[in-house]
N, C-alpha and C positions, 0 to 999 in steps of 0.2 A: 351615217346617212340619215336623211330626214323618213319621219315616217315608217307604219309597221307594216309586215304585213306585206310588202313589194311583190308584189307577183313576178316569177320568173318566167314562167309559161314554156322553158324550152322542152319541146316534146322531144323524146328520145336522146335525154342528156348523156348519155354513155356513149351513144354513137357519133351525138354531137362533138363529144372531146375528142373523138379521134378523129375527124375531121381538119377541125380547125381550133383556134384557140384563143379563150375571150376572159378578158381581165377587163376590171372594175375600178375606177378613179374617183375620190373625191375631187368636186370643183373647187374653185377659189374660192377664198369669204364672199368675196363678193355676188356671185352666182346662186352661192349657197339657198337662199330665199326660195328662188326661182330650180334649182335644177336639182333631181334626186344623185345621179351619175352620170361620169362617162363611160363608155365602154368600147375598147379597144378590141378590131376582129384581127386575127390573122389567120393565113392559111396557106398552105404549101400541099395542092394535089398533082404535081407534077407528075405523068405518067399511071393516075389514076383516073378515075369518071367524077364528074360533077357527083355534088351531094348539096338535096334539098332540104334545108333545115326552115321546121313549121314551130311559130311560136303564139303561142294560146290570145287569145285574147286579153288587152288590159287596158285601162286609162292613160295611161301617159303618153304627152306627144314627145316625137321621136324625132332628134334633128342629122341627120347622116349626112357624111363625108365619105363617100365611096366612088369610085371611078365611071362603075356605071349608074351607081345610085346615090343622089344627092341631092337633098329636100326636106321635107318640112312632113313627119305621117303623123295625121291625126285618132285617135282612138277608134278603134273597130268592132265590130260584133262577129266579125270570120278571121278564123287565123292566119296568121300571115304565115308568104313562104318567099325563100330567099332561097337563091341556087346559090353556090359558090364552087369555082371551077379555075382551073392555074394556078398563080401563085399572085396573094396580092394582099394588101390590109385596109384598116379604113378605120374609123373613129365615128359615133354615135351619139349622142348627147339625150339620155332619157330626165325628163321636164316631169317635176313635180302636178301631178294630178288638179290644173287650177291654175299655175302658175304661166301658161304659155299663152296666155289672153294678151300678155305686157307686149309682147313681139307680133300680135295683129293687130291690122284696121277693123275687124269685126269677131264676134262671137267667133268660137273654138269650134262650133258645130260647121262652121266653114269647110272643114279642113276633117269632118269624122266620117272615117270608113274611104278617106282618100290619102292624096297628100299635095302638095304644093312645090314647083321647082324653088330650090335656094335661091337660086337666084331673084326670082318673085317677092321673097320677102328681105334678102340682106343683098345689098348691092355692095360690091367687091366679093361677093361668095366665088366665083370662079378662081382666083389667086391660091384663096384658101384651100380650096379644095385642090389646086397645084401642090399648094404645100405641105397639105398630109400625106398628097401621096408619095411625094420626095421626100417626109421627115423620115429620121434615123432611128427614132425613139416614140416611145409613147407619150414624152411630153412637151417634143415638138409638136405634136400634130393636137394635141391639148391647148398649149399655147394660142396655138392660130386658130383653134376652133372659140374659144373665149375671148381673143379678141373683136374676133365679129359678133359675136354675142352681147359684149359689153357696148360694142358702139353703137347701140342699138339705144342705150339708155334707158334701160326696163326702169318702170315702177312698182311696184306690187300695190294695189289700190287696197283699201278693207271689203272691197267685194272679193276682190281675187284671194287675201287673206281667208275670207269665212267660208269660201267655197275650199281651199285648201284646208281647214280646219274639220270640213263634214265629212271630207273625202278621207284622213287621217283617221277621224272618228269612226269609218265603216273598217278601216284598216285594223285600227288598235280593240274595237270590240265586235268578235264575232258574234255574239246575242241579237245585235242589229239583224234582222232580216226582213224588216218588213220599211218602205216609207215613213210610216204613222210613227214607228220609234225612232228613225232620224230624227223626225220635228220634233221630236219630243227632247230627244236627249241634246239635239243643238238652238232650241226655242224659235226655229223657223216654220214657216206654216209650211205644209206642203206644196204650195203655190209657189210660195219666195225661194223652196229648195229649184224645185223647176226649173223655174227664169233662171237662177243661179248658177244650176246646172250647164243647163243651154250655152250661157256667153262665156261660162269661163272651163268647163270639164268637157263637155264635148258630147255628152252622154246623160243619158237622166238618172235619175238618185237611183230608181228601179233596176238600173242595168248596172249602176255601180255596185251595188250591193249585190248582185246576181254574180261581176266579175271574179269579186272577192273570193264567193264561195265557191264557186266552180273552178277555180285557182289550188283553194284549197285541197278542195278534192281530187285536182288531178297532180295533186303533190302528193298524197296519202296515195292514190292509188298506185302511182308509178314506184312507191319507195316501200308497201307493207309486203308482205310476204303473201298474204290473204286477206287483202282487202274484206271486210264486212260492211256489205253495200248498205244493208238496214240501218245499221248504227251508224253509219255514217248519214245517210238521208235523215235518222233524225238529228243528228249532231247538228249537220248544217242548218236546219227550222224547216227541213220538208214536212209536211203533212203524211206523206209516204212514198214509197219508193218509187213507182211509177212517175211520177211527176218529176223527183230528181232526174232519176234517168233520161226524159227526154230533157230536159233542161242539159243536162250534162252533152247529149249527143248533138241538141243544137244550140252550141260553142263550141265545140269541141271537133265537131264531125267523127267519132267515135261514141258509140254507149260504153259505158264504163268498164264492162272486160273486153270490151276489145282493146280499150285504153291500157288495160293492165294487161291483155295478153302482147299486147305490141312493145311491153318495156321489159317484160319477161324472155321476150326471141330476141330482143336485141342484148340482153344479159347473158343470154346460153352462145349467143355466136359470137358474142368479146369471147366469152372462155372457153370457147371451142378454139379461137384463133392462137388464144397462147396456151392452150395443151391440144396440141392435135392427136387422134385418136378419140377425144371423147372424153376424155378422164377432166372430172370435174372437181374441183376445188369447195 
């Protein structure tokens, strides 16, 4: 897959597997330019309760094939939340940070912090969206998601190119944290990252670079055993902790132990559920 660094953002990944169940596809060559994955949902809660699965904030626009939900989401500043409830699957297509300009009439900021019906932007999408829900397989519904995409007949212009090449660049080097080292390290002024921003990422270089590390950090915090918030706010380019901290709690809607105490109770009640009594592993 293209690109480093991919933010997964799913909060409470432990409880999320036992939910439901999500596998990751390389696109065609052809796509490849344009899209980082696919990503195939399934789930079977028959004779259980809905479960609301929240995932972090990130850049990439998001093309979903689901029964109730099917559309076009564009990059957010609040995390998303999806219920999922019965029994059912769907296909999603996450779009390289830059690249889903090809598939609009205007700037990506259209489309940030909302989303758009599919049908709005690909005509024949309702067939499609028939057909994943009838395919057998995960590359039926792959199939039919790609060929509406390709009939689209994307370009990737050298605007959409160099904005996918800054947005990589905040991916592949965490030392980025400020603006003034983008332009520097990709020889755009701050202005031209801007405008650049705007019609093709969806989000300004500030908040891209903000994604990154706040991503980061809620991958460290959910997975150390004892997060060290200090070294961590200075890892990230905090000035100090304070400042992380809110930054962290508005993206996130948690400050950082509560982040870490919430992946902690969902880790002691998986293994409460398979040794009952309490006897921990």
């Amino acid at each position: 897959m293209s690109g480093h660094r991919i933010p997964a953002g799913i909060v409470n990944a432990r409880e999320a597997s036992a939910a439901f169940e999500l596998v990751r596809h390389r696109p065609s060559p052809e796509l490849r330019p344009f899209v980082d994955h696919h990503w195939v949902l399934r789930w079977d809660l028959t004779g259980r309760g809905p479960h609301e699965q929240v995932v972090l904030p990130n850049l990439a626009v998001n093309v979903t094939f689901f029964s109730d939900v099917a559309g076009a989401f564009g990059p957010g500043k609040r995390p998303f939340r999806y219920v999922v409830a019965g029994k059912d699957h769907g296909i999603g297509v996450r779009f390289r940070p830059g690249a889903f300009r090809a598939f609009l009439t205007g700037p990506v900021t259209m489309i940030s912090g909302g989303s758009v019906p599919l049908a709005d932007l690909f005509p024949g999408a309702g067939p499609v969206t028939e057909s994943v829900r009838n395919a057998t397989d995960d590359f039926e519904m792959i199939r039919a998601a790609e060929e509406l995409l390709l009939a689209k007949h994307p370009v990737l212009t050298d605007a959409a190119r160099a904005a996918i090449e800054a947005v990589e660049t905040i991916a592949a080097e965490p030392a980025i944290t400020r603006v003034g080292e983008l332009s520097s390290r990709t020889g755009l002024s701050q202005r031209s990252l801007q405008r650049l921003f705007a019609d093709h990422v969806g989000a300004a270089p500030k908040w891209a670079i903000q994604v990154y590390r706040l991503n980061e950090a809620a991958a460290r915090i959910a997975t150390e055993e004892r997060p060290d918030y200090a070294e961590l706010a200075f890892t990230l380019g905090y000035s100090d902790q304070a400042h992380f901290i809110r930054d962290f709690r508005s993206v996130t809607g948690w400050a950082p132990t509560e982040y870490a105490r919430l992946n902690r109770v969902q880790e002691q009640e998986s293994r409460r559920e398979k040794f009952p009594g309490g006897r921990q592993v």
